[in-house]
C-alpha positions as CSV (number, residue, x, y, z in Angstrom):
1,X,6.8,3.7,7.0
2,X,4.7,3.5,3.7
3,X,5.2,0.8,1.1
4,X,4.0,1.6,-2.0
5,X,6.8,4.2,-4.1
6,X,8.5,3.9,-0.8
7,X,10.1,0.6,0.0
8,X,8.4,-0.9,-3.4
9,X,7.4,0.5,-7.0
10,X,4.1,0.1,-8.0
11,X,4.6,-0.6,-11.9
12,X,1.8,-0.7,-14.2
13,X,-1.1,-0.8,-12.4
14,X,-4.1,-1.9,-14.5
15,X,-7.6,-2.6,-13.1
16,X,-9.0,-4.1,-16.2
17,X,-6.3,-6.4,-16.6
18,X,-7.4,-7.5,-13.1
19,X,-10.6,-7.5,-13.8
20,X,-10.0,-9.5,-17.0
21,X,-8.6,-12.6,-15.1
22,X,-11.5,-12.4,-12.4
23,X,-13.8,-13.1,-15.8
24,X,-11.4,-15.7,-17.4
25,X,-11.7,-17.9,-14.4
26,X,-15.0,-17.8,-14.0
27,X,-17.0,-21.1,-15.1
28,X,-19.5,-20.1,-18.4
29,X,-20.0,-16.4,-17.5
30,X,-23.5,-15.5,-19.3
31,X,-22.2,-11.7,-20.1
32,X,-19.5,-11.1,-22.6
33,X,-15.9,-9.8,-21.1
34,X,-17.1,-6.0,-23.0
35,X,-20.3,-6.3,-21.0
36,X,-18.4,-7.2,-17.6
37,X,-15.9,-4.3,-18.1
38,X,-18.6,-1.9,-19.3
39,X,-20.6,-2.3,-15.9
40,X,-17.4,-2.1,-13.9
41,X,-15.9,0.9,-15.1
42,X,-19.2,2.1,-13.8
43,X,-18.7,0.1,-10.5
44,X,-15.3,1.5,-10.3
45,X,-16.3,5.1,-10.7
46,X,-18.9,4.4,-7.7
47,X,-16.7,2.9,-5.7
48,X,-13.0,2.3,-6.3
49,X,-12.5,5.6,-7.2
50,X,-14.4,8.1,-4.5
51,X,-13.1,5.9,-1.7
52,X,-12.2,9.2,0.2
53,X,-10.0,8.8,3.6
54,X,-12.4,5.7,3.8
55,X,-11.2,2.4,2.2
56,X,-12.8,0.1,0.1
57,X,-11.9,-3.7,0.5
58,X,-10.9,-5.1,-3.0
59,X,-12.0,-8.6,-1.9
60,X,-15.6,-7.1,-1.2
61,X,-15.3,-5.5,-4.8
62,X,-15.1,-8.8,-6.4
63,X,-17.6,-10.3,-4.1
64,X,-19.9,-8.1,-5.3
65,X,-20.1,-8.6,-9.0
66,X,-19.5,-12.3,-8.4
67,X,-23.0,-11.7,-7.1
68,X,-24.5,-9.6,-9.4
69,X,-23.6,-11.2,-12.1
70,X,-24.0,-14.7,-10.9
71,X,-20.9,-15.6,-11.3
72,X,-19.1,-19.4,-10.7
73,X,-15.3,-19.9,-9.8
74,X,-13.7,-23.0,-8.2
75,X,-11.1,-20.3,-6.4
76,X,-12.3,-19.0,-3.2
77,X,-12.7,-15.1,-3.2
78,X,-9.0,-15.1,-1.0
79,X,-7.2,-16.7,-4.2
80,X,-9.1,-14.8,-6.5
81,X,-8.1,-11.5,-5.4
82,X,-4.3,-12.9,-5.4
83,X,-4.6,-13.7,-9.3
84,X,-6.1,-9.7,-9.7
85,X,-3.2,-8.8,-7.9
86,X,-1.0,-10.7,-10.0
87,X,-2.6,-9.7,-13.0
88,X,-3.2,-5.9,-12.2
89,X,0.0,-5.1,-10.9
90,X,4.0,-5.7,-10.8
91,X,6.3,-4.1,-8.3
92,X,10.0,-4.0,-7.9
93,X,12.4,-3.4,-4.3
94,X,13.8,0.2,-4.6
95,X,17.3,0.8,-4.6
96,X,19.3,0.5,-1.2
97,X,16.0,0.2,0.7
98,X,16.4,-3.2,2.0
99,X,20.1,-1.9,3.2
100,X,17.8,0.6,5.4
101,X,15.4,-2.5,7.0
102,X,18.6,-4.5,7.2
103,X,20.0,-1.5,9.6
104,X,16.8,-1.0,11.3
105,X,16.3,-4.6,12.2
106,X,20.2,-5.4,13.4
107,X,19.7,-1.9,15.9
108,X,16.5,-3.3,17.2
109,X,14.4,-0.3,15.6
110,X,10.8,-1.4,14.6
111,X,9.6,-1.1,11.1
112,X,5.8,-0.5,11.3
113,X,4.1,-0.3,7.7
114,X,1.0,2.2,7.0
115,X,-0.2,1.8,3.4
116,X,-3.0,2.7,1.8
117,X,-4.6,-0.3,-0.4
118,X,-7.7,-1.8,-1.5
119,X,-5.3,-5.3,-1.4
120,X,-6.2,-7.4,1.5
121,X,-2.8,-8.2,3.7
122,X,-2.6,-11.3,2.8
123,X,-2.7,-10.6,-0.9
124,X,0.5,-7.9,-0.1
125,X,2.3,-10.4,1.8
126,X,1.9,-12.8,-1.3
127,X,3.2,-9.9,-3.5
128,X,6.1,-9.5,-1.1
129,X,7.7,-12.5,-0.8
130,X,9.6,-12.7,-3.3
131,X,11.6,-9.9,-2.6
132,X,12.6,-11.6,0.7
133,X,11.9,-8.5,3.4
134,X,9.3,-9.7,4.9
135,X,11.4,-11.2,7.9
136,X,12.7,-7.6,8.1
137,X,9.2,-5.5,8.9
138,X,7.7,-5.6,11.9
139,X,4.3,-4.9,11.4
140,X,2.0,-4.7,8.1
141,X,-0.7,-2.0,8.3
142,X,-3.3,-2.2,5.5
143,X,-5.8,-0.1,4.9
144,X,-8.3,-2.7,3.6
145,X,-8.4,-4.3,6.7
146,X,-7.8,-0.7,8.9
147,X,-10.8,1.0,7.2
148,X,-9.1,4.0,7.3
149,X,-6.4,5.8,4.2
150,X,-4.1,8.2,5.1
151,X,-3.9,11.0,5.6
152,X,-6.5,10.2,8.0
153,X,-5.0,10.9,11.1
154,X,-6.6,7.7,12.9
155,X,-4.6,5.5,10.5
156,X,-1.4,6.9,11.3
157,X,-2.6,7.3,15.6
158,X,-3.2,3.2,15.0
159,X,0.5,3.0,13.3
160,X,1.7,5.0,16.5
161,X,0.0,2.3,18.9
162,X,1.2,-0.3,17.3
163,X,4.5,0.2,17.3
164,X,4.0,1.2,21.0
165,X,7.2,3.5,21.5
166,X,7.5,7.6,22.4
167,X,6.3,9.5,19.5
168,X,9.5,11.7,19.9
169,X,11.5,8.3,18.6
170,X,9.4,7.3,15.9
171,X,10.4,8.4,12.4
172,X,7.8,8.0,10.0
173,X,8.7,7.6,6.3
174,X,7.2,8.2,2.8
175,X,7.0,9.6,-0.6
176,X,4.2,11.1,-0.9
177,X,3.2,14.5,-0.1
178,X,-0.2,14.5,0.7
179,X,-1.0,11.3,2.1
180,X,2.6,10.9,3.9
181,X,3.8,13.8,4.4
182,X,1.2,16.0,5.4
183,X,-0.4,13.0,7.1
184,X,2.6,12.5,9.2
185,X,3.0,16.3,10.3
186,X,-0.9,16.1,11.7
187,X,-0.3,13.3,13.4
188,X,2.8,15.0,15.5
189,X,5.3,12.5,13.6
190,X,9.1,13.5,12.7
191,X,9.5,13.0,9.0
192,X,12.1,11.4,6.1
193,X,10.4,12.3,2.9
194,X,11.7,9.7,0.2
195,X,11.8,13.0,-2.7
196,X,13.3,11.2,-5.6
197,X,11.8,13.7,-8.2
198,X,12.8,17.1,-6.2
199,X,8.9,18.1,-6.0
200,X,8.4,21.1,-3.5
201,X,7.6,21.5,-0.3
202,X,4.4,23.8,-0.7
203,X,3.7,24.2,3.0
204,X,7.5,23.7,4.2
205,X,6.9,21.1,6.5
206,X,10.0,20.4,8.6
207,X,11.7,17.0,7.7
208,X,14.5,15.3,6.5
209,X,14.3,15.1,2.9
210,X,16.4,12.8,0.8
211,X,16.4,10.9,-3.0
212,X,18.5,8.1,-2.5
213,X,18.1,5.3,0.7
214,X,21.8,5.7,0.9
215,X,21.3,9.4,2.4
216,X,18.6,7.6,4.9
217,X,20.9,5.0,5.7
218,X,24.2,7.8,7.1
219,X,21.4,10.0,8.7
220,X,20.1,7.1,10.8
221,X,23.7,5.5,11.0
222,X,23.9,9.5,12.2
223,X,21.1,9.4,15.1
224,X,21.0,6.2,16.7
């Protein structure tokens, strides 16, 4: 199952704003805050974005300009990816969808989560904790620390391992098209494509198609 636009919304995602915090906790920066984010939209352009079906660790990110700019914190580089997190990002529990894990985890049905992100695990699981489901997924699958994005078929073959059952009972999950769905079909997955904004299906992949969690919910309540 994915995470992101799936089980959670990503709102506002901002990379300067976390890039702003790295550089107002660091102890008497010698470059100026335009300077810093000058250099890294650069650094991001490199990097962040050309990362490809190959994933880029945001934890090495910071590393590396806390390096090249010779920069001082009294936060470890684990805490200081948590308070770009915090700053970058906000997310919110989509409608119904904990209904769904609370179904899957009272049949005895696995929830296995593939996500593409340059967040470490630890840093999601900090961002997931307040929404209390944490108790109700099995497994966490990041890409940061699985060096592979989807649609890379060897992320979602590693998703299959893990959650060690017949592929003919695993139901993979996800909203979008390219990385999730198409992603899913190459890997030999059945499919529930969470289509909230009706988009087409260009290439008419066969799979269970639904807007709302409470369609999920009867179709599973339907299968099991």
């Amino acid at each position: 199952m994915d995470l992101g636009n799936t089980i959670v919304y990503n709102m506002n995602f901002d990379f300067n704003k976390g890039l702003k915090r790295i550089y107002d906790l660091a102890c008497h920066p010698q470059i100026s805050i335009e300077e810093f984010l000058e250099f890294n939209n650069y650094l991001k352009t490199k990097s962040y974005d050309n990362r490809g079906n190959i994933e880029i660790k945001l934890i090495d990110y910071i590393s590396f300009i806390k390096s090249y700019f010779d920069l001082y914190f009294n936060l470890s580089l684990t805490e200081l990816e948590i308070e770009f997190v915090k700053a970058a990002e906000e997310i919110k529990l989509i409608s119904e969808v904990k209904k769904v894990l609370e179904y899957a985890k009272g049949n005895n049905i696995k929830v296995v989560i593939l996500s593409n992100s340059t967040f470490s695990k630890n840093a999601i699981v900090e961002q997931l904790k307040p929404l209390n489901i944490l108790h109700l997924i099995d497994e966490l699958l990041i890409s940061s620390e699985c060096l592979f994005r989807k649609p890379e078929k060897l992320f979602f073959d590693l998703g299959i391992k893990t959650i060690n059952e017949n592929i003919e009972n695993i139901l993979y999950i996800g909203n979008d098209y390219k990385f999730d769905i198409i992603g899913a079909k190459n890997a030999g997955l059945k499919i529930g494509w969470f289509n909230e904004h009706h988009l087409p299906n260009h290439l008419n992949i066969d799979c269970f198609e639904f807007d709302n969690y409470k369609k999920l919910l009867h179709y599973l309540e339907g299968v099991s």
